[in-house]
Every structure is written in structure tokens, then in C-alpha cells.
N, C-alpha and C positions, 0 to 999 in steps of 0.2 A: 511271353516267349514260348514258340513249340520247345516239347521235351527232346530229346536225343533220341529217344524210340521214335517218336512218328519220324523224326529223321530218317532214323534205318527202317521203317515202312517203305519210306518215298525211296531209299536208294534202293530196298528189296522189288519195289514196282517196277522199278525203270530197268532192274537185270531181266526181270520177267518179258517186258515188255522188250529188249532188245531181243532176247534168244527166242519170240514169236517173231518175230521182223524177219529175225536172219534163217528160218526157215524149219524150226523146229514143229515138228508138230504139235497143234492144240490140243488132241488127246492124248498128251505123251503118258504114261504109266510111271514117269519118272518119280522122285520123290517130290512132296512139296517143300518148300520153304516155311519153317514155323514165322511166325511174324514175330514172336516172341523168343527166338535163337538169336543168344549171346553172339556179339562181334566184338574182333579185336577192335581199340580204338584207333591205337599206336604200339611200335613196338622199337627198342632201339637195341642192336643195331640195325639200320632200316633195310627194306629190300636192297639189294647191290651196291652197299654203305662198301667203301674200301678205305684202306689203310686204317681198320680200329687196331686199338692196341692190343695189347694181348693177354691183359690180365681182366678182360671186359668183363662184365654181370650181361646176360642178357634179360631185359625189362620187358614183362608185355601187357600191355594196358588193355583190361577190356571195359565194356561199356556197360556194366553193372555189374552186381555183387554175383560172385561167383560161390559153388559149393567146394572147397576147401578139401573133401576128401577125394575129388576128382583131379585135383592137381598135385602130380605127382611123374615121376622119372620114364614111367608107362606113356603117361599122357603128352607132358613135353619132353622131347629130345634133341637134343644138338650132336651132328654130326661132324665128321672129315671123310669126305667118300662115302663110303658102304661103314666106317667104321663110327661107334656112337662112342663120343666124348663122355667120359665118368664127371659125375657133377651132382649134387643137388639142387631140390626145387623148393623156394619158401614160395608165401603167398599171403598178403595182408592187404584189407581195402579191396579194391579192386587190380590189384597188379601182383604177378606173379613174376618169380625170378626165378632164372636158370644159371648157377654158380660151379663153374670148372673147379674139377678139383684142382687141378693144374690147368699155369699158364698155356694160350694156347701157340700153335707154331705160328712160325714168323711168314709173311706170305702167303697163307691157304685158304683155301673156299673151305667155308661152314656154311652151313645146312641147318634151319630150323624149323621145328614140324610140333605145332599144337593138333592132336586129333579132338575126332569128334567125342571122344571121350570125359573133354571138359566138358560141366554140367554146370550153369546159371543156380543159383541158391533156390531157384522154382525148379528144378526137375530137369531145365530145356536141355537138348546138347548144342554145341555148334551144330551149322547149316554143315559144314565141310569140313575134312581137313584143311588145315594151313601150313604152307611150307614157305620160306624164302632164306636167300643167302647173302653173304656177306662174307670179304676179304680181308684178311688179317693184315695190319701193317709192320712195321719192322723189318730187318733184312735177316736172312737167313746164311749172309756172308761175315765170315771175321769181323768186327771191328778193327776201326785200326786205335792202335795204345796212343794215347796222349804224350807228343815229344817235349822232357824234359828241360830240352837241353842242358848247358851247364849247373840248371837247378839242380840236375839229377847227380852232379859230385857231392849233395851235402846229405845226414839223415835228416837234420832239422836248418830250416832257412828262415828265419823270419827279420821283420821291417822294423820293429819297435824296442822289444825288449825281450829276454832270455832271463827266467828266474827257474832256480832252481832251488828245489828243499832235501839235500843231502840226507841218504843217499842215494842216487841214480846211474845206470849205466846206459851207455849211449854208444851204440856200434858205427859208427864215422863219423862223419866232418861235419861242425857247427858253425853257421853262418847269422852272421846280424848286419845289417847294409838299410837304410843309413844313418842309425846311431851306432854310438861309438861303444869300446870296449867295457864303461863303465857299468853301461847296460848287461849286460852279463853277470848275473850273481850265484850264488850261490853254488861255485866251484873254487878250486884252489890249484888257481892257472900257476903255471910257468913260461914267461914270458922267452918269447923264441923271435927269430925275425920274420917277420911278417904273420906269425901267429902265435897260440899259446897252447897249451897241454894240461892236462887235468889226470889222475887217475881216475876221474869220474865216464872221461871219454877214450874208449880208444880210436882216436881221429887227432883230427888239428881244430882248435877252435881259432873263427875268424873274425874280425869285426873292419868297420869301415874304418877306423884311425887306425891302423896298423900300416906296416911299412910296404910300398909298391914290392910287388904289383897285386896287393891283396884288393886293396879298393875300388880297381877295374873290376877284378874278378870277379867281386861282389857284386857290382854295381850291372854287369851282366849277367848273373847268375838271377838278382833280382829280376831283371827284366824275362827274363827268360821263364821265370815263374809266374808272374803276371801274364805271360803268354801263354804258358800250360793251362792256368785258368779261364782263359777268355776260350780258348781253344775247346775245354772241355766243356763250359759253358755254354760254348755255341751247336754243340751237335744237336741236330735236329731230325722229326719223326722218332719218337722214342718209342723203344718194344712196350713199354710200359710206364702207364701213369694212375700217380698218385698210389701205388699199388699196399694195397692192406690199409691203403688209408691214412698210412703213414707211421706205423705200428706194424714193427715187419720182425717182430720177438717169434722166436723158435720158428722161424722159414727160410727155406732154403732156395734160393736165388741161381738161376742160368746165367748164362753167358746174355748182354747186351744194354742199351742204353735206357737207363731208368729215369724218370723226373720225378720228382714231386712239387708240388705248389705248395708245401707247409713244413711245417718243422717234422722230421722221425724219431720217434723213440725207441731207443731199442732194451727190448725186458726179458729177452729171452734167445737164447743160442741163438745165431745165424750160422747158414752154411752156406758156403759158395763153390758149388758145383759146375765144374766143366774138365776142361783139357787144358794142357801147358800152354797150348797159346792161344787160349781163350780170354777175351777183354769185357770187362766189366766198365762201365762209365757212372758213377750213380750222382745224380745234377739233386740238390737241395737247398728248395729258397731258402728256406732259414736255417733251426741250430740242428745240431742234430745231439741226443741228450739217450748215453748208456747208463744203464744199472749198476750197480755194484755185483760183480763177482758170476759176472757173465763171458762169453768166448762167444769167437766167431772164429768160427774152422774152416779148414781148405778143404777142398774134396775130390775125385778123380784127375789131382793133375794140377790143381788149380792155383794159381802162384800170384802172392800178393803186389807185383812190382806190376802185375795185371790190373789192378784193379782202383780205379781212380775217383777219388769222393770230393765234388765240385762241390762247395757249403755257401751260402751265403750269408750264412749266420755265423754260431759260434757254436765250439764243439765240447762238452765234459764228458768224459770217461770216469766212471763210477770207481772206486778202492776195487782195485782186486781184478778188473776187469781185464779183458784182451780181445784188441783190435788191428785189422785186417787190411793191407792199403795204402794207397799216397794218397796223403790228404793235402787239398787245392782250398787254402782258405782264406773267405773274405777277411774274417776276423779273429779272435782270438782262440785258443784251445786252452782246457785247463784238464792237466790228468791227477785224476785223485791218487789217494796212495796204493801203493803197490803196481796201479795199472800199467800193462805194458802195450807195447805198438810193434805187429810187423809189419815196415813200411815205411812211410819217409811224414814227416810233418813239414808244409810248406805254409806260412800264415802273412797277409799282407800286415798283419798287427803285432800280438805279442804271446809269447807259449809261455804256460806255466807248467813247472813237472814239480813234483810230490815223490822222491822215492821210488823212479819211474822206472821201466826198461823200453828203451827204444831202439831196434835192434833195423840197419837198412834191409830189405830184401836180396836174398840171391840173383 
């Protein structure tokens, strides 16, 4: 099998060989072509790639081992316009990466330029610079918020069961549709008609045995939840994927549609920075699993009735912790002790609270 070099011979001949064709002079003074200058292999994302997302690495493969102190922020850069994106560059094997510090914007041409500054582990430089670009996907418009509908009269709705481990406060109305009130434990209801009363809640707590017209109510408020999820589920072109890996401890998050393909942990402050009526959607195939005696804070504006966490797993909040958000869940949530919620808990299965504060959003 030829090697990859006599490859890049035969494609360095045949460049040679067109630009005499097309009328260059044979004694040009130009530079030569070392036969032995380092080429990219690959690089992603590729020349006029559009819609990447916006928390990309960009990857560039060359075709042997390169000299390690020649790559560096000087050497590769990535642009927006005239202006150079702040970022690091590692470099292991043969592939080097260019890492934003920050997400990039949603919509825009980038610009990437390896000079001839990179050097092969023999000395070589590149033949050329290298430049090409690539368009960011994502929209640069609002999202739009996820409609609750009558889901959104409850703090907590869920399908299975309601346990609670006194003492817990709970700022509105608690829903269970379609098991019945016995499901509900761990408060000391007062039965009313068509609901009951807790000092544990300031709200009405609901269930599906209780007297018309609770059980319509329910039984469309359910649905209606199951719609918020399918809804939030289904948004498509996300600003970002897989982002941090899925390990998104001590970062702080813009405005727009996130994915992941795996479970998130969270170890470390989050902050969610934008404006009052900026939307968050954050889509998660599996659980998602916080620390103990951690926060996730609002930031310029930022309001958690915004901000929408699709799971398809299951959720535990660590003792102590505090979290941010309407949560949209396949399955069940379990809050450890002390933990609190700004936001609404909506679960197709069963919630457990510990001594909890669950308070709805403004």
C-alpha cells in the first residue's frame, strides 16, 4: 500500500502541473513546494459546513506529527469578521484544536486560518496559509416559551404518586391525575370539596377521586403536560449540543435550545444569563443528577418560568441544593433534604420531596 506522502507528492505534482498548463511561467522565482510540507488531512468544521452549533471545538487533522510548540493562538485563529474569537489551542497525535472561550453567535460566518507557522516535528512549515469558513446554526431570534396550558395552574402535577417527608413548603397547587388521593402522603390534608389543604401547601392540593369538576381538570391539565413535553421535546436545530459534555458545573448558559444525548450532572453553580424575556429550552435524554449544596442563579433579567428542562430520564437534587426552572419529566424526580425548586415540577410518574421548598415562578 503507497504511504500518504507519496499521495501528497502525486497531489503536489498535479498542482504543479496545472498552474504550468494554465500559463504560469516555467521560470517563475516563485517559492517551491517542499515535497515534505505538512498538509491538513481534514478539518471539521469543513470548508462552508452551515448550521454547526455553537459550542463547536474546531478539529484540524494533519497528515503527520507535527511540532507542538508551533501550535499555538498566533498560528491558528478563528475569526468573526476582522474580529479574532478568544479561545485556546491544544494539540495531541496528530490533531490540534481550537476551543472558544465562549459559545459562538448564533447565525455567523467564521473564519479559520492555520499559517505557515505550523512546523511538521522535522522542521517543515506548511506550503501556505490555510483559511476557510463555516456558519453557525441556531437562531438569533427569541425562542418561543413552551405553552403550558392548564398544566401551568399547578407547582407540582404529577401521574403516579405524591410522597412527601415533612417538612416541606410548597407555593401553589398540587395535582395527581390518575391516581387517587391516597396517593398523596406525607401531608395532613383537610378535606374540602373537590380538594384538600395542608399547611404544608399554600395552594389546593388535587387528586383524580375528588368531587367534579376536579377530575376533568386534571385529566386536562395532564394532557396538557404531556403536550408541553412532546412540544419541548420536539424543538429542533439546537444552538447547542452535548455541550461541556454533559457536565455543565460552574457555567453559565445564554439564552437558546440545548440538547444532550446523555445524562448531566451538575457539580458546580450554574448561571443563566440573559433578559426578562429570554427562553431557555434545555432537551435531556436521560437523568439529570445535582450535587449537594449547590445553586443555579438567574442573571441579567433572567426568570425561571423561562426556562424549560425536557428529561427523559430521572431527576435527584442533592440536600441543600437549588434549582432553576419548569421541569418537563419522563420519569420520576426525588429532592433530597433541604433542596429547594424555583419553578414548577411536572413528572409523567411519581415526585418525591424530603423537607423541600418548592416555590411556582413569578
Amino acid at each position: 500500500m503507497k504511504s500518504t506522502r507519496f499521495y501528497n507528492h502525486v497531489i503536489m505534482a498535479s498542482l504543479l502541473l496545472i498552474t504550468l498548463i494554465s500559463g504560469c511561467k516555467s521560470d517563475s522565482t516563485g517559492p517551491e513546494i517542499d515535497p515534505d510540507a505538512p498538509v491538513i488531512f481534514s478539518m471539521s468544521p469543513m470548508n462552508e459546513e452551515d448550521n454547526v452549533v455553537r459550542n463547536k471545538i474546531v478539529d484540524i487533522v494533519f497528515d503527520q506529527a507535527m511540532n507542538p510548540t508551533t501550535i499555538n493562538n498566533s498560528t491558528i485563529t478563528l475569526r468573526q469578521g476582522s474580529t479574532n474569537i478568544n479561545g485556546s489551542v491544544e494539540y495531541s497525535g496528530t490533531t490540534a484544536k481550537f476551543i472558544p472561550a465562549n459559545v459562538l453567535d448564533a447565525q455567523k460566518d467564521y473564519t479559520v486560518k492555520v499559517s505557515t507557522g505550523v512546523k511538521s516535528s522535522t522542521g517543515v512549515s506548511l506550503a501556505n496559509d490555510n483559511e476557510w469558513g463555516f456558519t453557525t446554526g441556531g437562531t438569533s431570534e427569541l425562542l418561543e416559551a413552551v405553552d403550558l396550558g392548564t398544566a401551568g395552574n399547578y407547582v407540582v402535577l404529577a401521574r403516579t404518586a405524591i410522597n412527601n417527608t415533612p417538612t416541606s413548603t410548597f407555593t401553589g397547587d398540587l395535582g395527581l391525575s390518575p391516581m387517587a388521593e391516597s396517593f398523596i402522603t406525607g401531608f395532613t390534608q383537610t378535606s374540602s370539596t373537590g380538594f384538600s389543604t395542608s399547611d404544608q401547601v399554600s395552594g389546593r392540593i388535587y387528586a383524580s377521586d375528588m368531587s367534579a369538576p376536579t377530575p376533568a381538570n386534571l385529566t386536562t391539565a395532564v394532557e396538557n403536560m404531556i403536550s408541553a413535553y412532546d412540544n419541548a421535546e420536539g424543538r429542533s436545530d439546537p444552538d447547542f449540543i452535548d455541550l461541556h459534555s454533559g457536565e455543565i458545573n460552574g457555567k453559565t448558559l445564554s439564552p437558546g435550545l440545548y440538547n444532550w444525548t446523555e445524562s448531566v450532572l451538575i457539580s458546580g453553580t450554574v448561571t443563566f444569563s440573559g433578559s426578562e424575556n429570554d427562553v431557555w429550552i434545555l432537551q435531556v435524554t436521560d437523568n439529570i443528577t445535582m450535587r449537594n449544596d449547590l445553586n443555579m442563579t438567574l442573571s441579567g433579567g433572567a426568570q425561571a418560568k423561562n426556562i424549560f428542562w425536557q428529561v427523559g430520564g430521572n431527576i435527584s437534587l442533592g440536600s441543600n441544593s437549588h434549582f432553576e426552572g419548569i421541569i418537563l419529566l419522563m420519569n420520576g424526580i426525588t429532592m433530597n433534604t433541604g433542596a429547594s425548586i424555583n419553578g414548577r415540577v411536572f413528572t409523567r410518574a411519581g415526585a418525591i420531596f424530603n423537607a423541600n421548598t418548592v416555590t411556582e415562578p413569578d
